[in-house]
C-alpha positions in Angstrom: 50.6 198.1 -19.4 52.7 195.6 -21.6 50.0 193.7 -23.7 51.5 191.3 -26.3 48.9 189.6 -28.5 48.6 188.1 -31.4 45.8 187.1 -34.0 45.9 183.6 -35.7 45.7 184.6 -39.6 44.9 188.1 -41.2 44.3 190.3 -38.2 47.3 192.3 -37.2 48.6 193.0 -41.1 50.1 196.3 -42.2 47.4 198.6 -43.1 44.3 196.3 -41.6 42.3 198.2 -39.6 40.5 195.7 -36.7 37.4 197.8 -36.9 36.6 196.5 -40.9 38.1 193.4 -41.2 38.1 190.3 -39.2 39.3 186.6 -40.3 37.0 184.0 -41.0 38.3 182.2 -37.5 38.1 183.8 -34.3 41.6 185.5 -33.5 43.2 184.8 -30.6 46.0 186.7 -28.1 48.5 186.5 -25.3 49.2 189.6 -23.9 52.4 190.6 -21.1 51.0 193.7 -19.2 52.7 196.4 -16.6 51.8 199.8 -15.5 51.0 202.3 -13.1 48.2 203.0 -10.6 47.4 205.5 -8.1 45.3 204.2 -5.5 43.6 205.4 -2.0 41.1 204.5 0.3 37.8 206.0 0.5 36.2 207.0 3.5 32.8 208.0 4.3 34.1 211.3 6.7 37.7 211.7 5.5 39.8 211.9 3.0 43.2 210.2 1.9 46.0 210.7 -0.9 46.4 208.8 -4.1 49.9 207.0 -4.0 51.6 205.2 -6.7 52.3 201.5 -7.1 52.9 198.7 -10.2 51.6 196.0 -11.7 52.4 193.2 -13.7 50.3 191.0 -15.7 49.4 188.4 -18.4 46.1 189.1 -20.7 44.6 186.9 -23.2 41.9 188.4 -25.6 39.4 187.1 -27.9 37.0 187.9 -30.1 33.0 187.1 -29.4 32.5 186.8 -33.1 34.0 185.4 -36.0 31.9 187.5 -38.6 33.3 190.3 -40.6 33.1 194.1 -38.8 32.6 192.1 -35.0 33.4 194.3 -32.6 33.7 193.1 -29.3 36.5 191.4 -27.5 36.7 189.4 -23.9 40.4 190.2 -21.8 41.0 188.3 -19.6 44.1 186.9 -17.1 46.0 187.2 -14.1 47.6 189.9 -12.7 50.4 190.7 -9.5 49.5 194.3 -8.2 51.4 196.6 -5.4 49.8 198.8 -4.1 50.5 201.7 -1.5 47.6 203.1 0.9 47.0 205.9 3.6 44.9 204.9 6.1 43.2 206.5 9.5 43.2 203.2 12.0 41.0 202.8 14.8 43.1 205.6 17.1 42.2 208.3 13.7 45.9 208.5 13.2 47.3 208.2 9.7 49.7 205.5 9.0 51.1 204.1 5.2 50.3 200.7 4.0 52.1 198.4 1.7 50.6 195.3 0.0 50.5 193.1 -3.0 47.7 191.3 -4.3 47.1 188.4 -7.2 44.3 189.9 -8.8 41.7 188.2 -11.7 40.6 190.6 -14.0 38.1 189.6 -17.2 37.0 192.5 -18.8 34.3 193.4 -22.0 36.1 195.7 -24.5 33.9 197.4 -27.8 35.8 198.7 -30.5 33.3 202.4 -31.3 35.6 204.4 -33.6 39.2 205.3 -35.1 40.8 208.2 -35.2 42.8 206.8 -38.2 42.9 204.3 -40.2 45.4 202.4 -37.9 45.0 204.0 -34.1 41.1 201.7 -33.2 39.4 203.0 -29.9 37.7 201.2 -27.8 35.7 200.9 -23.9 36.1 198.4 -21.9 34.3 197.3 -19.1 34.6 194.5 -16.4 35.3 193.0 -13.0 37.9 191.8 -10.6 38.5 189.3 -7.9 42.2 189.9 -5.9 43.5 187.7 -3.2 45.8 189.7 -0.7 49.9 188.6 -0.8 51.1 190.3 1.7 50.9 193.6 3.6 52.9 195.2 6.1 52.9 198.7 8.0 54.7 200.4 11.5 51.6 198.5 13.0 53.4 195.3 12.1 51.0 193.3 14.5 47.3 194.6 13.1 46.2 193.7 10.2 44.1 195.9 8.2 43.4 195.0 4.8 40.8 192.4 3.8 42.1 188.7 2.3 40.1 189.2 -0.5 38.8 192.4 -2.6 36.4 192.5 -5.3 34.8 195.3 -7.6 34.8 197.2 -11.1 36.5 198.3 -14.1 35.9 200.8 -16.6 37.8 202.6 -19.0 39.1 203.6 -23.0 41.8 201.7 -24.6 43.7 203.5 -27.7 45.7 200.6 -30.2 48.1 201.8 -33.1 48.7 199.2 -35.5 52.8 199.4 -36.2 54.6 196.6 -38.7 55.2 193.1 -39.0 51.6 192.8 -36.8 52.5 195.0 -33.9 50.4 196.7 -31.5 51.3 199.9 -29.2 48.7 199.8 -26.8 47.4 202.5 -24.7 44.7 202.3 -21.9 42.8 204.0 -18.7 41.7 202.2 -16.5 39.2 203.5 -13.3 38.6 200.4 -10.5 36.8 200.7 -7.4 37.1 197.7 -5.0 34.2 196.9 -2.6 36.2 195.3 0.2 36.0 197.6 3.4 39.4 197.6 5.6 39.4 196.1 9.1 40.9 198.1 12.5 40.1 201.5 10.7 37.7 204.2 11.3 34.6 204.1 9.6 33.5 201.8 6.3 35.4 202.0 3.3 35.9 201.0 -0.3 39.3 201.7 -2.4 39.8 203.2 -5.4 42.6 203.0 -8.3 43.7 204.8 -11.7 45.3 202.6 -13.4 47.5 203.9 -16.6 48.8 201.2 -19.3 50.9 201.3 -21.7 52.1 197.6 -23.8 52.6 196.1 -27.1 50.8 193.5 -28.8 52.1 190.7 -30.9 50.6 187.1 -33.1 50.4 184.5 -30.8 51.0 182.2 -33.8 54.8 182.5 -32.9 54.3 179.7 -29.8 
């Protein structure tokens, strides 16, 4: 993912690590995300492929606490997500889907460690609630995945502090959707890895 953020005074300074120093005020960002995911559906007596897809999306994080050594951060936003699924329909024969969905994401992130003084690690841990775009397939008549889709996220976010306030961000994310397709075999839930990669910058600059 893209994430550009930026804190209002202090945070985001050459040399400042995030996990040891924190401004008297909370600090505030605006992030512009993209990656990758690789997503299939789940099915209680059969198994699908993982195929890749993109997303796009715009973050804003804050810290829970203004006091010195706080740790924990909210992300939230809104997010456009394509996304490519194998399915078995109600015949058990394998067909390709293709959707997009506008998903809202807000996610609890805990800075643990660093492995240097500049690259922080941290966990985060959240939700989602996506409303279906559009989807098509060669059944152009039947359709197949839910209007809605809600579940789970879970993951580790790296951050390297470059110059001039800078972030390179790096992150994992695992999500597993609850919503269960229609016309298809049996119940099912979907499941994506999703890999980001972004920068961060002040937010002071609007």
């Amino acid at each position: 993912m893209l994430v550009f953020a930026i804190p209002y005074s202090g945070y985001g300074q050459v040399g400042v690590n995030p996990l040891t120093f924190y401004p008297t005020s909370r600090p505030f960002y605006l992030g512009l995300n993209g990656g990758l995911n690789y997503s299939k559906i789940n099915y209680d007596d059969a198994s699908t492929e993982y195929l890749p897809s993109v997303q796009l999306a715009i973050e804003f994080q804050s810290f829970l606490s203004s006091y010195k050594n706080a740790r924990s951060t909210l992300l939230y936003g809104v997010s456009y997500e394509l996304k490519q699924f194998s399915i078995l329909n109600s015949s058990n024969e394998s067909i390709q889907l293709e959707s997009s969905y506008l998903s809202f994401p807000i996610k609890y992130q805990y800075y643990f460690t660093d492995l240097q003084k500049s690259i922080p690690v941290s966990v985060v841990l959240g939700g989602f609630y996506s409303f279906k775009l559009d989807e098509s397939s060669i059944d152009k008549d039947i359709e197949y995945l839910p209007n809605s889709n809600y579940g789970i996220i879970v993951g580790p976010k790296i951050e390297i502090i470059l110059n001039y306030g800078f972030f390179l961000n790096l992150d994992y994310n695992f999500q597993y959707g609850f919503a269960s397709l229609k016309n298809s075999i049996s119940t099912t839930n979907n499941i994506s890895h999703i890999i980001n990669i972004g920068f961060k910058f002040p937010s002071t600059v609007f």
